[in-house]
C-alpha positions, 0 to 999 in steps of 0.5 A: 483653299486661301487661309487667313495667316491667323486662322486657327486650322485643325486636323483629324487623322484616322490613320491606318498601317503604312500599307493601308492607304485606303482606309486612311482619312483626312479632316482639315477644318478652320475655327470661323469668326463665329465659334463654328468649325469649318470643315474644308476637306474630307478625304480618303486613300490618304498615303503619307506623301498626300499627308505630306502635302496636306501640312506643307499647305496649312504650315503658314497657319500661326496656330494648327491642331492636329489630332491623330487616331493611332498610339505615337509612342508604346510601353518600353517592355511592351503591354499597356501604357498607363494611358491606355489602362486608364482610358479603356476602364473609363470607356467601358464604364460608359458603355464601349467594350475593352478592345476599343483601346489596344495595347500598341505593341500588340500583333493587331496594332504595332504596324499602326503604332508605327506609322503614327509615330511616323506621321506625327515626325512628318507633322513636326517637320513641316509644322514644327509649330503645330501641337500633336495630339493622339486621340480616340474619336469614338471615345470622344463621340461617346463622352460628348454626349453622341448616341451609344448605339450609332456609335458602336455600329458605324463601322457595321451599319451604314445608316449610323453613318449618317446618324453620326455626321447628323450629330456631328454637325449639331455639335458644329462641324460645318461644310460636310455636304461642301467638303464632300462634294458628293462622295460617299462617307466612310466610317474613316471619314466619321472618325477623322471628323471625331478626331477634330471635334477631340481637337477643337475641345483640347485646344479650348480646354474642355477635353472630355478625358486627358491623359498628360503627355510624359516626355520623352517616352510619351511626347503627345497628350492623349485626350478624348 
């Protein structure tokens, strides 16, 4: 895919542990003339050298979002960080349970914790331009207004996967059927796609929820 070197390109990642290529999925998507985002790949079994080749492709765009399913940084000490206290009570007050948000270093979660801070080096060093962004699509799908219930059984029942990318394109995500060419969708898929919605709104200001970045220790804003 040819892009324009001032065209606004976007990424969403959903990324699992460094062992888990297969549910690992990418999101790449441009903002068109007309205000519309124009999804131009979908895809899935996403190693970190696929990854590598994907921002090496789009590092000649002047302006590239890239918006990461995975904690970037951990709490010195261990347990929570501010932010995730903080977005895990605003998530349950509308309706998501507590373990949507978990601690980075936790058992479950430190191999994810590790490869995000992995890729968002890899990010930096072939688009040292781009703003890098950790993010929480199902949160974000929630706050944007996204069915409560369809939401919470994506990864579960497979109709909430179509529901979801029927909303997802109300909210104008173009291309899905294009970009996919005629692969089915994985829940991994619905959330890159949550990833670059969460993307777009950060980068015209309108995030949902935001938790600053606090260099050093924590370099990346966290936004729904």
């Amino acid at each position: 895919m040819a892009y324009a070197p001032n065209d606004i390109c976007f990424v969403g990642l959903d990324l699992a542990g460094p062992a888990n290529w297969n549910d690992t999925a990418c999101c790449v998507a441009r903002m068109s003339a007309e205000g519309s985002l124009v999804v131009d790949s979908l895809g899935q079994n996403m190693s970190d050298g696929a990854l590598t080749d994907v921002f090496t492709e789009i590092s000649t765009h002047s302006s590239v979002v890239v918006g990461i399913d995975a904690p970037l940084s951990y709490q010195d000490g261990g347990g929570d960080r501010v932010r995730d206290k903080s977005l895990r009570e605003y998530l349950m007050d509308k309706g998501l349970h507590a373990g949507s948000v978990m601690t980075p270093t936790m058992t479950r979660m430190a191999y994810l914790t590790l490869r995000g801070i992995a890729v968002a080096r890899l990010v930096s060093s072939r688009c040292p331009h781009a703003e890098i962004l950790e993010v929480h699509p199902i949160g974000a799908m929630v706050l944007y207004g996204g069915d409560l219930e369809i939401i919470r059984t994506i990864k579960k029942t497979p109709s909430s996967i179509s529901e979801a990318l029927n909303w997802l394109s109300q909210q104008g995500l173009c291309g899905i059927p294009e970009a996919l060419e005629g692969r089915p969708v994985s829940d991994h898929m619905v959330a890159a796609l949550g990833c670059v919605l969460s993307a777009s709104a950060f980068n015209q200001q309108k995030s949902a929820w935001l938790h600053p970045a606090e260099p050093p220790h924590h370099p990346c804003p966290f936004v729904c």
